[in-house]
C-alpha positions in Angstrom: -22.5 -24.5 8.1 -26.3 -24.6 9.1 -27.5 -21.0 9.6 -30.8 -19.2 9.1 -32.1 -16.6 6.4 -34.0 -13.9 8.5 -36.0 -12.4 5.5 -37.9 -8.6 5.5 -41.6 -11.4 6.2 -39.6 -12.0 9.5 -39.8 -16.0 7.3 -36.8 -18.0 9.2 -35.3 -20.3 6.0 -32.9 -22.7 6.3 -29.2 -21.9 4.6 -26.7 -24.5 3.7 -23.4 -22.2 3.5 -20.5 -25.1 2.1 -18.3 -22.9 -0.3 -16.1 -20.3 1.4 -14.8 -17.2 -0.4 -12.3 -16.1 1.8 -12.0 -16.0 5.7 -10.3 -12.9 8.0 -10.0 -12.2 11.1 -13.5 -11.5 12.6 -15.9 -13.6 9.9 -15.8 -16.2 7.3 -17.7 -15.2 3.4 -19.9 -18.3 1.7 -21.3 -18.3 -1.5 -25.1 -18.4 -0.8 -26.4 -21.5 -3.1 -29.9 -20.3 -3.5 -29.1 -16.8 -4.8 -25.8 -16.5 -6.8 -26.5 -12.3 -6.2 -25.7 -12.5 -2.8 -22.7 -13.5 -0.2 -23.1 -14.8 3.5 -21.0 -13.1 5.9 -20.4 -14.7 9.3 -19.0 -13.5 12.2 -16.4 -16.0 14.1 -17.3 -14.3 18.0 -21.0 -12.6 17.1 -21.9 -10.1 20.0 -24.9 -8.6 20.9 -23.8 -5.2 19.5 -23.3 -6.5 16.4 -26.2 -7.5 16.0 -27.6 -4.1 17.1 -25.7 -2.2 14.7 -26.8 -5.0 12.0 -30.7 -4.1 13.0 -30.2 -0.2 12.6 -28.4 -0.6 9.1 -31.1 -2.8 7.9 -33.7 -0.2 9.5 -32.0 2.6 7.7 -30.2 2.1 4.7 -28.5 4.7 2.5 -29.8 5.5 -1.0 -28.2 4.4 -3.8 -26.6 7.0 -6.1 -26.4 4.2 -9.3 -30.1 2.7 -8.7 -30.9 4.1 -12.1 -27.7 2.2 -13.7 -28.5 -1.5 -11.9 -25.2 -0.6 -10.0 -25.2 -1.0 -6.3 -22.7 1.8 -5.3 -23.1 0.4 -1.3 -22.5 -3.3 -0.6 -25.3 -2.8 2.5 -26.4 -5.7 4.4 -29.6 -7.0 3.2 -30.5 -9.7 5.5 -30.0 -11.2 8.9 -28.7 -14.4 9.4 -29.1 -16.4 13.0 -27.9 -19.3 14.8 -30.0 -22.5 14.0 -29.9 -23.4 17.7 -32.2 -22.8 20.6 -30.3 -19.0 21.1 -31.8 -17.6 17.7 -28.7 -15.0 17.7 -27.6 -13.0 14.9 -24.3 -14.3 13.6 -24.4 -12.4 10.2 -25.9 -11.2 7.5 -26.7 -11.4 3.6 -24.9 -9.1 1.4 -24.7 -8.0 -2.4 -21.9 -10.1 -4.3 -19.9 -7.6 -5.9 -18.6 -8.8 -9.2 -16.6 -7.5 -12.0 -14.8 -5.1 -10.0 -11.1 -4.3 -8.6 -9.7 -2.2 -6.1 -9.3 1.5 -7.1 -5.5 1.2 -6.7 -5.4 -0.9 -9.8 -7.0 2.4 -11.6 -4.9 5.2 -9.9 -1.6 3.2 -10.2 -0.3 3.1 -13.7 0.7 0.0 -13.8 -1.8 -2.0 -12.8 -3.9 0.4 -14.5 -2.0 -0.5 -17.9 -2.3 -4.5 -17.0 -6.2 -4.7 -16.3 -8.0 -2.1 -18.1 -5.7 -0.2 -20.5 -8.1 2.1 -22.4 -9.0 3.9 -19.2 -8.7 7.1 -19.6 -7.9 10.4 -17.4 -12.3 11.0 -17.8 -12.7 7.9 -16.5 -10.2 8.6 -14.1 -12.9 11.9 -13.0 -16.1 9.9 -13.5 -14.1 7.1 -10.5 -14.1 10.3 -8.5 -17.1 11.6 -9.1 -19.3 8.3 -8.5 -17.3 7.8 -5.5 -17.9 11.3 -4.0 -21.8 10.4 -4.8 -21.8 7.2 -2.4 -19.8 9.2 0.1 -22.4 11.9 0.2 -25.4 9.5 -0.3 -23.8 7.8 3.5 -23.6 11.5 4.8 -26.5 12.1 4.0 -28.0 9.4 6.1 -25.9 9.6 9.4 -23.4 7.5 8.4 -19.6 8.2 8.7 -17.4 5.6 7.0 -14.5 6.0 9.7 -11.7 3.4 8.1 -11.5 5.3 4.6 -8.7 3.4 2.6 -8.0 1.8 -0.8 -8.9 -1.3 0.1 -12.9 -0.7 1.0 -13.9 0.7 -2.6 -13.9 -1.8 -5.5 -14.2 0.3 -9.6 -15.5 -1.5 -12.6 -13.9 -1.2 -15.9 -16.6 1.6 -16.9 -15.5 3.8 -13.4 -18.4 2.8 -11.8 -17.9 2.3 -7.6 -18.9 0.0 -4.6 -17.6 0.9 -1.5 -17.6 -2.5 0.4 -17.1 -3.5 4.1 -19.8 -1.2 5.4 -20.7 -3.6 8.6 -17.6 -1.6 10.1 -18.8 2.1 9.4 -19.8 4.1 12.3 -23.2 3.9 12.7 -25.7 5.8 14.8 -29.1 4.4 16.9 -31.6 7.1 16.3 -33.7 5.3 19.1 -31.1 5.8 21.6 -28.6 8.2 20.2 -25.9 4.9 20.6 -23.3 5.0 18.5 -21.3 2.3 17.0 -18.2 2.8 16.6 -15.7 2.0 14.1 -12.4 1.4 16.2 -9.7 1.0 13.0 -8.2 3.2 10.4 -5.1 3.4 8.1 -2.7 6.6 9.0 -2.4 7.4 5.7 -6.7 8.6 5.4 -6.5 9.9 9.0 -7.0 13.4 9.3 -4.6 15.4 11.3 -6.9 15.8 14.5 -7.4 11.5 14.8 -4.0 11.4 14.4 -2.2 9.1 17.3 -5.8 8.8 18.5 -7.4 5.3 19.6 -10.0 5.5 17.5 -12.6 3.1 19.6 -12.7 6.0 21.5 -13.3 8.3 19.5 -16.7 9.6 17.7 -16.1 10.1 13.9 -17.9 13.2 11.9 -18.5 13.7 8.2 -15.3 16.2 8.0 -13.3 13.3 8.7 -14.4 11.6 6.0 -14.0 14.1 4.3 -10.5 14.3 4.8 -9.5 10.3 3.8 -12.4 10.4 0.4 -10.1 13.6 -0.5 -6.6 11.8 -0.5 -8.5 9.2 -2.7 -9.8 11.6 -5.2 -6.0 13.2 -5.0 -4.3 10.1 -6.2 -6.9 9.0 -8.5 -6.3 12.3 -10.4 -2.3 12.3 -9.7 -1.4 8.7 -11.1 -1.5 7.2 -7.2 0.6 10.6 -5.4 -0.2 10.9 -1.8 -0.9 14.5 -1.4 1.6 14.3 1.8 4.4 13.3 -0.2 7.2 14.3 -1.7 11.5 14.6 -1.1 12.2 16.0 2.5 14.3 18.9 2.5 14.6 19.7 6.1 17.7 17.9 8.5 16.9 15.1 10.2 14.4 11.9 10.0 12.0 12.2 6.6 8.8 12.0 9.4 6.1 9.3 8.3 2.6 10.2 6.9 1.2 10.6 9.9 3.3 12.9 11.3 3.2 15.1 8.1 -0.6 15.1 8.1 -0.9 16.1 11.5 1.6 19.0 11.0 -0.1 20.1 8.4 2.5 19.7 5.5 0.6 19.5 2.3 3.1 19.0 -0.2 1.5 21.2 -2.7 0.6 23.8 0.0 -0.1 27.3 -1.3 0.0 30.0 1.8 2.4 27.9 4.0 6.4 27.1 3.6 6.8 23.6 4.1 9.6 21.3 3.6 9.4 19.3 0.8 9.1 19.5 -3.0 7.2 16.9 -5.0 8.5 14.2 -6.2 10.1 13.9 -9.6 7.3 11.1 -10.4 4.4 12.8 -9.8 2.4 14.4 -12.3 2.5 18.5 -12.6 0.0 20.0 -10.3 -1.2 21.6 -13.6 -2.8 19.0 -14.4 -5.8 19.2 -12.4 -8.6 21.7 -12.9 -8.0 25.4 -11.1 -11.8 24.4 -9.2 -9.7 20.8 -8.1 -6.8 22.9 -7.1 -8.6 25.0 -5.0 -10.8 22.6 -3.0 -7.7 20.2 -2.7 -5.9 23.9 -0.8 -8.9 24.0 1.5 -8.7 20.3 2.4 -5.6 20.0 3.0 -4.1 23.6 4.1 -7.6 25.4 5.2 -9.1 22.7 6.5 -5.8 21.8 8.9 -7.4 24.0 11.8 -10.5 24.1 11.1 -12.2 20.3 9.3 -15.3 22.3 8.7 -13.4 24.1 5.8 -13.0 20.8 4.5 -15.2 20.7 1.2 -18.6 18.1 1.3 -19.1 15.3 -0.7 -21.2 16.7 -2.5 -19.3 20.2 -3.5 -17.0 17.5 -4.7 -18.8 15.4 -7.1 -19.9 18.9 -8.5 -16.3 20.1 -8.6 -15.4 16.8 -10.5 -18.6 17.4 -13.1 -17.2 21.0 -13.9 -13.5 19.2 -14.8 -15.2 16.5 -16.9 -16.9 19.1 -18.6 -13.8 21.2 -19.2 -12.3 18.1 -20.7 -10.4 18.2 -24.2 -9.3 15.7 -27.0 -5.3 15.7 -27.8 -5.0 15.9 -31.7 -2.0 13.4 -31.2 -3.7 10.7 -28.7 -7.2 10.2 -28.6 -6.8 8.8 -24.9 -5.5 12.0 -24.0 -8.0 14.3 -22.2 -7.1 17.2 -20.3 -8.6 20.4 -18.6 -9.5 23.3 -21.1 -7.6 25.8 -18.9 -4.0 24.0 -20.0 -2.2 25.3 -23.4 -1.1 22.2 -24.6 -1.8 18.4 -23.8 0.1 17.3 -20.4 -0.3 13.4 -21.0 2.1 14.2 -24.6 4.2 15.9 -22.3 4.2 12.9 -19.5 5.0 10.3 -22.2 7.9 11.9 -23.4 9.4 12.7 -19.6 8.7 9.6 -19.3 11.1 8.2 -21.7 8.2 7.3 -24.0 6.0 5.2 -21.1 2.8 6.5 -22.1 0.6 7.0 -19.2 -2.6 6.3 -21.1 -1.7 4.5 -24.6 -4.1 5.1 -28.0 -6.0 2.6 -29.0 -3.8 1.9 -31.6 -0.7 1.4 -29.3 -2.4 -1.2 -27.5 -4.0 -3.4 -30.5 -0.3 -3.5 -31.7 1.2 -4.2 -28.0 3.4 -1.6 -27.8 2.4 -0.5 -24.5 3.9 -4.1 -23.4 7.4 -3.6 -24.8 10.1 -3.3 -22.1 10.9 0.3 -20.8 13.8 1.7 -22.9 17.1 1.7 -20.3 19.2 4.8 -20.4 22.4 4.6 -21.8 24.2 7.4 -20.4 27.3 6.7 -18.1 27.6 9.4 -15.1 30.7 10.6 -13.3 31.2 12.3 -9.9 33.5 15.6 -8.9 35.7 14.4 -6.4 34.6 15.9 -3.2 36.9 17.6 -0.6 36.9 16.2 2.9 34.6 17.4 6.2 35.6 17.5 9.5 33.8 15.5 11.7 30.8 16.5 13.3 27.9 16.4 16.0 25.6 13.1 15.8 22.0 14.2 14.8 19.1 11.4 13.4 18.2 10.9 10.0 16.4 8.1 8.0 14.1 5.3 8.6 15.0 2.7 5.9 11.9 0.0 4.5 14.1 -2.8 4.9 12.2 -5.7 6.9 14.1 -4.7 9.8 13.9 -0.6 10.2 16.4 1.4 12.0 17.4 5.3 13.0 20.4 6.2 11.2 22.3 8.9 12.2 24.3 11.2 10.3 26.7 14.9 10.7 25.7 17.4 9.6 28.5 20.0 8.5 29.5 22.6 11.3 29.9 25.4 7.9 29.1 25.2 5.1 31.2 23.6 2.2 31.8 24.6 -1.1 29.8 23.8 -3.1 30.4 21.7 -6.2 28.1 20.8 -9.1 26.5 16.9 -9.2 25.6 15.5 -12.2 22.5 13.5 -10.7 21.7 11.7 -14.1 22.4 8.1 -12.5 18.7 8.8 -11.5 17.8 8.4 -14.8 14.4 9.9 -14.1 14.1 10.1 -18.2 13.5 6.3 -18.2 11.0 6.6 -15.6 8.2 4.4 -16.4 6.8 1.2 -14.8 7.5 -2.8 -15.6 5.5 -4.1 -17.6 2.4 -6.7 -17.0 -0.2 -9.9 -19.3 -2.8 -6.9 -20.0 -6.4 -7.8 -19.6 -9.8 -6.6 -20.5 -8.3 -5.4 -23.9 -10.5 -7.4 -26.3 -13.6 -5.1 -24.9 -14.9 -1.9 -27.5 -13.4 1.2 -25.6 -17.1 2.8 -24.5 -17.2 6.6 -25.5 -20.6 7.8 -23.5 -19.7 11.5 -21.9 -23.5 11.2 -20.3 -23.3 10.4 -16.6 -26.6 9.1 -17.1 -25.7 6.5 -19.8 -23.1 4.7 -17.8 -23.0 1.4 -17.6 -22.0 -2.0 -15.5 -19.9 -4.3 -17.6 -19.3 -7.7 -15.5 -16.2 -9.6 -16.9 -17.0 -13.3 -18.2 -16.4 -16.1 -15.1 -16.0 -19.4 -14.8 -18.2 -19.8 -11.8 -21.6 -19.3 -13.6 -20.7 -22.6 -15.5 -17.9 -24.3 -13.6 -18.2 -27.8 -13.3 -16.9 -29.4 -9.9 -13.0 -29.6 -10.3 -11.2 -32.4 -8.0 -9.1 -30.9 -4.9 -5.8 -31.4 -7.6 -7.4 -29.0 -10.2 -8.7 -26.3 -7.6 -5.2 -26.4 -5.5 -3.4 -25.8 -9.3 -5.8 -22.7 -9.9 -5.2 -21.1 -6.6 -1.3 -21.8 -7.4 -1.5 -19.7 -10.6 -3.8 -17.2 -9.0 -0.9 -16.8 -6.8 1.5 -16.6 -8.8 -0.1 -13.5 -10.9 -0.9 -12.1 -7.3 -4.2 -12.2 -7.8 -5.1 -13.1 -4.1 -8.7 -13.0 -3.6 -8.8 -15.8 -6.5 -6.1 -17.8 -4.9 -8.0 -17.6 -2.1 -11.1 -18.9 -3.1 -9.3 -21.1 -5.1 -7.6 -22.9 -2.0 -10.5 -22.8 -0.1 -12.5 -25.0 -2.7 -9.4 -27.3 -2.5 -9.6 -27.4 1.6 -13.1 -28.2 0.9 -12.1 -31.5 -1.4 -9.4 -32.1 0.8 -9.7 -30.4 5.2 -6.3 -32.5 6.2 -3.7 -31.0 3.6 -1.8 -28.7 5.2 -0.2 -27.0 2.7 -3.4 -25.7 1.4 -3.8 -23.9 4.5 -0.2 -22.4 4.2 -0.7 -21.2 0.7 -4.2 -19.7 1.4 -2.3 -18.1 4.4 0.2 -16.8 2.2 -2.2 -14.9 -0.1 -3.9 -13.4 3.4 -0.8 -12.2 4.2 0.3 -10.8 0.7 -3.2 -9.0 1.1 -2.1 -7.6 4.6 -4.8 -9.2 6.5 -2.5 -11.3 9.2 -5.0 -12.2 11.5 -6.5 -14.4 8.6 -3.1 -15.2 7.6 -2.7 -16.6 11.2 -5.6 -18.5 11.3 -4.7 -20.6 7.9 -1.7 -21.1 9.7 -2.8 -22.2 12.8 -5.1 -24.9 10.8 -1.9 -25.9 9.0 0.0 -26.9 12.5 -3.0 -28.3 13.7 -3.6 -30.7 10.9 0.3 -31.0 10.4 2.2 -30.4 14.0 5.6 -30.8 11.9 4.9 -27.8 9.5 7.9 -26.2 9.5 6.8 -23.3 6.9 3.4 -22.7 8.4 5.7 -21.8 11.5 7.9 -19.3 9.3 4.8 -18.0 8.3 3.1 -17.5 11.1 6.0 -15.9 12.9 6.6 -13.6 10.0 2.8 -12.9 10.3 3.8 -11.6 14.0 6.3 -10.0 13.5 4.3 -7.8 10.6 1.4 -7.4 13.8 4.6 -5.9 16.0 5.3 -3.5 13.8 1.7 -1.4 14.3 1.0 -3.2 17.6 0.4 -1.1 21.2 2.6 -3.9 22.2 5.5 -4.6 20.0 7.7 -6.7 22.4 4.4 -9.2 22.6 4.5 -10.0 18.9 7.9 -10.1 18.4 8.3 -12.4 21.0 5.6 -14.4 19.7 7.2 -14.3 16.5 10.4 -15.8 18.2 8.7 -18.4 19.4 7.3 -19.8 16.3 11.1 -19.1 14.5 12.1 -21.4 17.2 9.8 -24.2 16.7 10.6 -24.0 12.9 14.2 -24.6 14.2 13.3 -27.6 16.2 11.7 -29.5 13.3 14.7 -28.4 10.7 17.5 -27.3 12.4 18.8 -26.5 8.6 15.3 -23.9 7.6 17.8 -20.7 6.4 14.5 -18.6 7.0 14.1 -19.4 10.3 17.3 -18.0 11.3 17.2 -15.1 9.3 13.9 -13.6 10.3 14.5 -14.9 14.2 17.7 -12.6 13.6 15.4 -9.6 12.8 12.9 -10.2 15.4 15.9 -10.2 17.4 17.6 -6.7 16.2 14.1 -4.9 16.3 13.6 -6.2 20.1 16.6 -4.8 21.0 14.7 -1.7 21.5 12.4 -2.4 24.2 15.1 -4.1 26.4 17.4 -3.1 28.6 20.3 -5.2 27.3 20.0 -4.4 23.1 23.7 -5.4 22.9 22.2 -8.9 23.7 20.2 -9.2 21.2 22.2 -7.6 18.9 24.4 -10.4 19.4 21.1 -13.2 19.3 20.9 -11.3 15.9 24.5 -11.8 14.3 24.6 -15.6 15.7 21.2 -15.9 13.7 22.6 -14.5 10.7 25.9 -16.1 10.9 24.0 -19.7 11.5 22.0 -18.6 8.2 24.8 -18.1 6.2 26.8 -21.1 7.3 24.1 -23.3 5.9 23.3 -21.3 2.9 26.5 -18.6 2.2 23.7 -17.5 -0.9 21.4 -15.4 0.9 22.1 -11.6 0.2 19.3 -10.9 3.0 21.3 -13.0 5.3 24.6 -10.4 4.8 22.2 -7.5 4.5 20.6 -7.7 7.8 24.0 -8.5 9.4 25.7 -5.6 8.4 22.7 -3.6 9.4 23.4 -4.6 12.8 26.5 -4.6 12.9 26.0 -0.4 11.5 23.4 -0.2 14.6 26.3 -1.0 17.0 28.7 0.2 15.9 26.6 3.9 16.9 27.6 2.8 20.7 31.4 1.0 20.0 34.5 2.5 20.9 35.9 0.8 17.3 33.1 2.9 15.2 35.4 2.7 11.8 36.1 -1.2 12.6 32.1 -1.6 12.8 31.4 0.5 9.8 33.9 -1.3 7.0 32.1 -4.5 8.6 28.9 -3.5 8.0 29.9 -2.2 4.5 31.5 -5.6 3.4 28.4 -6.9 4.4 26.5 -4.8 2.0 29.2 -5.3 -0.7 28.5 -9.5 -0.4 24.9 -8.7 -0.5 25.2 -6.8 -3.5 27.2 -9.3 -5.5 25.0 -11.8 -4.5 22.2 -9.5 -6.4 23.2 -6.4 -7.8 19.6 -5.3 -7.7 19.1 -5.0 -4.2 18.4 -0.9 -3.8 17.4 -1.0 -0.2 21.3 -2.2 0.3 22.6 0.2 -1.9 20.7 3.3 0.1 22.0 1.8 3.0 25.6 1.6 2.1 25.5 5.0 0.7 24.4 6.0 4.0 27.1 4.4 6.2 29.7 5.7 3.8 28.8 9.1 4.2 28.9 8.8 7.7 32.5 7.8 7.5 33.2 10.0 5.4 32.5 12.7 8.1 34.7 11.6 10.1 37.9 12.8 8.3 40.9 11.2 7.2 42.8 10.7 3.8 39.4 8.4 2.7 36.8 11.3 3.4 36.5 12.4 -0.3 36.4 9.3 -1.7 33.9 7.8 0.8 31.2 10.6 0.4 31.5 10.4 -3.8 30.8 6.8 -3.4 28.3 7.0 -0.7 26.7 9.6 -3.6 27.1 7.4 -6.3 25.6 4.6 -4.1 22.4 7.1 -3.6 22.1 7.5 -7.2 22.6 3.6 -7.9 19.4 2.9 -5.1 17.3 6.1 -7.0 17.9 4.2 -10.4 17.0 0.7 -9.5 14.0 2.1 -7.0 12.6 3.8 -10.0 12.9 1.0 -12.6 11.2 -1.7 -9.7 8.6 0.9 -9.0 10.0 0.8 -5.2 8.6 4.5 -4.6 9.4 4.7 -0.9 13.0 3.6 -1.3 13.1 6.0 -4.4 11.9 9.4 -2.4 14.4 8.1 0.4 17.2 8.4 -1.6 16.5 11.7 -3.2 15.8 13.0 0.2 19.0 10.7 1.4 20.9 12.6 -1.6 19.2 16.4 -0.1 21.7 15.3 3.0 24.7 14.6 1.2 24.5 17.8 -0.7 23.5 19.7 2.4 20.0 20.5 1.9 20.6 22.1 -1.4 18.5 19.4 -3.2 15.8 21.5 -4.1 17.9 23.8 -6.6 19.8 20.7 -8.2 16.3 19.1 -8.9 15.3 22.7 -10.2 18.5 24.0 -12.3 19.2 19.7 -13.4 18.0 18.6 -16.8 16.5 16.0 -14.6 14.6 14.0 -16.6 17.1 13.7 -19.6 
C-alpha cells in the first residue's frame, strides 16, 4: 500500500507499507520499513472525523509519566498518514511499536503469570499498579477520558513497566470548538454502574468513569485476577451477570452494605491488601455507587500504591514473598499451603530446579453423601445461566418449608488441590532485578527474531504461525500468517487460520474478514463457512439484534452443509443457532425441533461427539419446561448428559447441568426424590472439582452457587463451619 508520511515540517514522504501485523475490524497495522520504532495504522472506511480527532491528539498530546525511563507509557499517534491520490485525506497515522510487552492479564492471572515471567513478584505486582494509575492520571490531566477501559488496551513489560495502547479510540475533546469525540464501545465488566445498559455513542464519558474501570484493574492485579463483583451468590434465583451486579451496587467485599454473596473460595484473603488499598477500594466501589465523585483520582491512587510498596516486607521462608507490614505473618506461605502446595509466587530456587512446573498434586480423598429425605414439589421460580455455547434459564423449586437440615461433606471440591495447570515457562534465564527505586526502573525488551530475520518462504512462515497457534500465542500467529499471505494471497487456508487466531482473540469482525477472503479465494471452503458462522453467532450473543446474526450464522451453517453434507460441525453449531433463536420467535417449539434434527443428523455421522449429546439433552431439558411428559423429557435429557459424559468424563459444564436437571426432579416427589437430589449434589461437586483443576472459574462459582440452591441457601455457613480447603 502506497500512503503518505505527513511529518511535524508539514514534509509529504512517500511510505511503502507491504508487511502487515495484524488486521481488525476498522484498520489494517504495517510494519513501517524506514523506522523499525514505529507501526502504520490504517483505517479500512477513513472519515472526516477521524481525521479531526487524529489532528487534536497530535495538537495535544499527554505527557509521559516514564520519559525519564525511555519508556513510552501512551502508544499516542505520532504522525499523519494521507491518501497518495488527488483527495490528500487522512487515512491513518504513525504510532510507537510497542515491544517486549504482554497483556496485563498474563501478570494478574497466576498462570500465565507463572508461564511468562515467573520471578514476578507481589511488588511488581504494586509497581504494575502504580505506573498504570500514572498514565491514567497523566491522560486526565490533559482532557482525555479513556472510555473502553479493559484488559486488553494495557500491555506490562517484565520489569512492571505499562503502555496503555489503542488510544485513537479514547474520547477526545476539541478545545477549538468544545466537539467531542466520542468513544462509542466498552466491556460491561469496566463499566461503572451509571453507563450501565447505556449506548455509549451517546453518551459523554468523565474522569470518574475511568476511574471506576482503572480501579477493577488495580483490584485484580492485587487479588491474583478477582473481579471485585464476584463471588458465590447466595440469594434464590438467577446468579445476575456483572453488569447487573455493578449497577446494583454489590461489591462483593462491601463494608456498610448486606449484599448477597461471599467471595469465592479462590480468591485471595482481603487481608492481603494494604488498610489505605482497602479503604479506597470501599469508596470506589460502595461510596462511589451514588455518588462517582467519591470515586478516588488517579492520582490519590498511584500515591496509595507508593505507601503499600513502602510498607512492603521480606518472608524469612520465600524471598518472593512480600507482603504489607500491617499483616502478622506472611499470606503468600499461607496461599501456598491452601493451595495444596501451588505456590503463588515460587523462590528463585523453586524455579531454577523446575518445581514450579511439576503437575498439581490430586487429592486422594474419596467423599460420600447422607442420603437426603424427599421434597414435595414446588412452585417454578428461575435460576442459572449456564456458559455452555448455547445458554439457557433453568428453573428450579424452591422448598415451600424448610427441610431438615443434614450435614454435607463438600470435600469433592477439593479446594485443597486448588492450583492452576501448568505451562513451557519463559523469560526464566533473565537475573531477577531487585531495584525498590521507582526511579531506577527499567525497560527490558525480550530478544526477537525480527531485527535479524532473514526472508522465510510462505512454507516456513505458515509453519511459525501454526506453532504460534498452537501455544495460543495469537498476535504472533497472526503476523506469522500474514507474512505467509504475503508469499502466497490465493491460499485459503491461511486466511482461515489467521481468522482463527482473530477469533481466539475475540475480535470477530477481523475474524470475519479473514474469512470472507478465504470464500472469496476458495468459494468451496467449507471450514471458512463454519467459521464464519460461528464468528456470528459469537456477534449474536452481544448484538442489539440477535435474531440478525444468528440467522446469518444459519446461513453460512447451511452453505457448509451444501459443499459436505457429512461436516459434523455444521450441524452441531446450526443446532445451537437454532435452540438460542427459539427465543425471539413465535414458534420456539420449531426450532427446538430444527435443533434436535441438527443434533441427531450430527450424531448419525459421527456417534463420538459428546457436544453433539450435550446440546441435545439441553434442549430436550428446555422443553420439557412446557411438556405435559416433564419426567419423560428430563430422563432424556439426562441420558443425554450421561452419553456425553462417557464420551469425556471431563466435561464439567455437563456435569453442572445434569446436577441441575436432577435436582429438579428430584422435587418433584416420588420413591426416586432422595436419591435424585444426592446425585444431583454429588454431580455439583464433580463440576466444582474438574472446574477448579481446568481453571474454568465461571463454571466453578456456578456450581458453588448451584450447590447454595441444593442446600437451600445455607451455603454460606457450610463454606464457613467446612474444613474447606483440606
Amino acid at each position: 500500500m502506497q500512503v503518505l508520511r505527513y511529518l511535524p515540517n508539514q514534509t509529504l514522504i512517500p511510505l511503502n507499507l507491504t508487511v502487515s501485523l495484524g488486521r481488525g475490524g476498522e484498520a489494517c497495522i504495517y510494519t513501517v520499513p524506514t523506522d523499525t520504532g514505529l507501526v502504520a495504522k490504517v483505517y479500512h472506511k477513513p472519515s472526516e472525523q477521524q481525521a479531526r480527532k487524529l489532528e487534536v491528539m497530535l495538537s495535544h498530546p499527554p505527557e509521559n509519566p516514564t520519559a525519564s525511563l525511555g519508556h513510552i507509557s501512551i502508544a499516542w499517534p505520532v504522525e499523519l498518514l494521507r491518501a497518495k491520490d488527488s483527495s490528500n485525506s487522512i487515512i491513518g497515522f504513525l504510532m510507537p511499536r510497542i515491544r517486549g510487552m504482554r497483556p496485563i492479564i498474563d501478570f494478574y492471572n497466576p498462570r500465565t503469570r507463572r508461564e511468562h515471567c515467573p520471578l514476578f513478584s507481589y511488588q511488581y505486582l504494586l509497581r504494575t499498579a502504580r505506573n498504570l494509575a500514572a498514565a491514567f492520571a497523566a491522560l486526565h490531566a490533559s482532557g482525555y477520558c479513556v472510555g473502553d477501559v479493559n484488559e486488553s488496551n494495557i500491555l506490562v513489560s517484565d520489569t512492571a513497566l505499562v503502555t496503555v495502547v489503542d488510544t485513537d479510540s479514547f474520547q477526545v475533546s476539541d478545545p477549538d470548538n468544545d466537539f467531542v469525540y466520542r468513544c462509542p464501545v466498552g466491556k460491561p465488566e469496566f463499566t461503572p454502574p451509571e453507563l450501565q445498559n447505556k449506548t455509549f455513542a451517546h453518551c459523554d464519558r468523565a474522569v470518574p468513569h475511568d476511574l471506576f474501570g482503572l480501579a477493577v484493574l488495580i483490584f485484580q492485579l492485587l487479588m491474583e485476577g478477582t473481579h471485585p463483583f464476584s463471588g458465590i451468590y447466595t440469594g434464590a434465583g438467577e446468579p445476575p451477570p456483572y453488569e447487573a451486579r455493578i449497577a446494583s451496587g454489590h461489591f462483593t467485599y462491601s463494608k456498610n452494605h448486606s449484599v448477597p454473596y461471599i467471595p469465592t473460595p479462590i480468591a485471595p484473603a482481603w487481608k492481603i491488601l494494604h488498610p489505605s488499598l482497602q479503604d479506597l477500594f470501599v469508596r470506589c466501589f460502595e461510596e462511589g455507587h451514588n455518588n462517582p465523585l467519591l470515586r478516588p483520582s488517579a492520582q490519590t491512587w498511584a500515591l496509595a500504591l507508593a505507601e503499600a510498596e513502602e510498607a512492603l516486607m521480606n518472608c524469612e521462608a520465600n524471598p518472593q514473598h512480600r507482603y504489607s507490614n500491617h499483616l502478622q505473618s506472611c499470606p503468600w506461605c499461607e496461599r501456598a499451603l491452601r493451595l495444596g502446595g501451588r505456590d503463588p509466587f515460587p523462590s528463585p530456587a523453586a524455579i531454577a530446579a523446575r518445581e514450579h512446573l511439576k503437575p498439581r498434586p490430586q487429592s486422594r480423598k474419596r467423599y460420600s453423601q447422607n442420603r437426603r429425605v424427599p421434597q414435595p414439589v414446588i412452585p417454578l421460580q428461575q435460576i442459572h445461566r449456564y456458559s455452555s455455547f448455547a445458554h439457557h434459564n433453568v428453573p428450579y423449586y424452591k422448598p415451600a418449608r424448610k427441610p431438615k437440615f443434614y450435614p454435607i461433606i463438600l470435600g469433592l471440591l477439593g479446594l485443597g488441590t486448588l492450583g492452576y495447570l501448568d505451562l513451557v515457562v519463559k523469560f526464566t534465564s533473565r537475573p531477577y532485578l531487585t531495584q525498590n527505586s521507582y526511579s531506577q526502573q527499567t525497560l527490558i525488551s525480550p530478544n526477537t527474531n525480527n531485527a535479524n530475520r532473514r526472508n522465510f518462504t510462505f512454507a516456513e512462515y505458515y509453519k511459525q504461525g501454526y506453532a504460534s497457534y498452537k501455544v495460543k500465542d495469537y498476535d504472533q500467529a497472526i503476523a506469522n500468517f500474514s507474512l505467509a499471505i504475503q508469499q502466497a494471497p490465493t491460499y485459503a487456508k491461511a486466511y482461515i487460520n489467521r481468522g482463527n487466531a482473530h477469533y481466539n482473540l475475540k475480535d470477530y469482525e477481523a475474524a470475519i474478514a479473514d474469512y470472507n477472503q478465504a470464500i472469496q479465494t476458495n468459494p468451496k471452503e467449507v471450514k471458512a463457512y463454519v467459521n464464519r458462522g460461528n464468528a456470528r453467532y459469537m456477534i449474536a450473543e452481544s448484538s442489539s439484534d440477535p435474531e440478525k446474526y444468528y440467522n446469518l450464522a444459519i446461513s453460512d451453517f447451511n452453505s457448509a452443509l451444501r459443499f459436505n453434507e457429512k461436516e459434523v460441525e455444521a450441524y452441531i453449531r446450526r443446532g445451537i443457532s437454532h435452540a438460542q433463536i427459539a427465543k425471539y420467535t413465535g414458534d420456539s417449539q420449531l426450532n427446538y425441533q430444527k435443533a434436535i434434527a441438527d443434533f441427531n443428523q450430527a450424531i448419525a455421522i459421527n456417534s463420538s461427539r459428546a457436544e453433539a449429546y450435550f446440546q441435545r439433552g439441553l434442549v430436550r431439558y428446555q422443553t420439557a419446561q412446557y411438556g405435559s411428559d416433564f419426567e419423560k423429557e428430563y430422563n432424556q435429557a439426562i441420558a443425554d448428559f450421561d452419553q456425553a459424559l462417557l464420551l469425556n468424563s471431563r466435561l464439567a459444564k455437563v456435569y453442572l447441568k445434569r446436577g441441575m436437571v436432577r435436582y429438579e426432579l428430584a422435587q418433584y416427589g416420588g420413591s426416586e426424590s432422595s436419591l435424585n437430589k444426592n446425585k444431583a449434589i454429588n454431580d455439583l461437586q464433580t463440576a466444582a472439582k474438574i472446574s477448579l483443576e481446568q481453571e474454568d472459574v465461571d463454571n466453578y462459582q456456578q456450581a458453588l452457587s448451584s450447590i447454595c440452591v441444593v442446600l437451600e441457601n445455607k451455603c454460606e455457613s457450610v463454606f464457613q463451619n467446612t474444613n474447606f480447603l483440606d
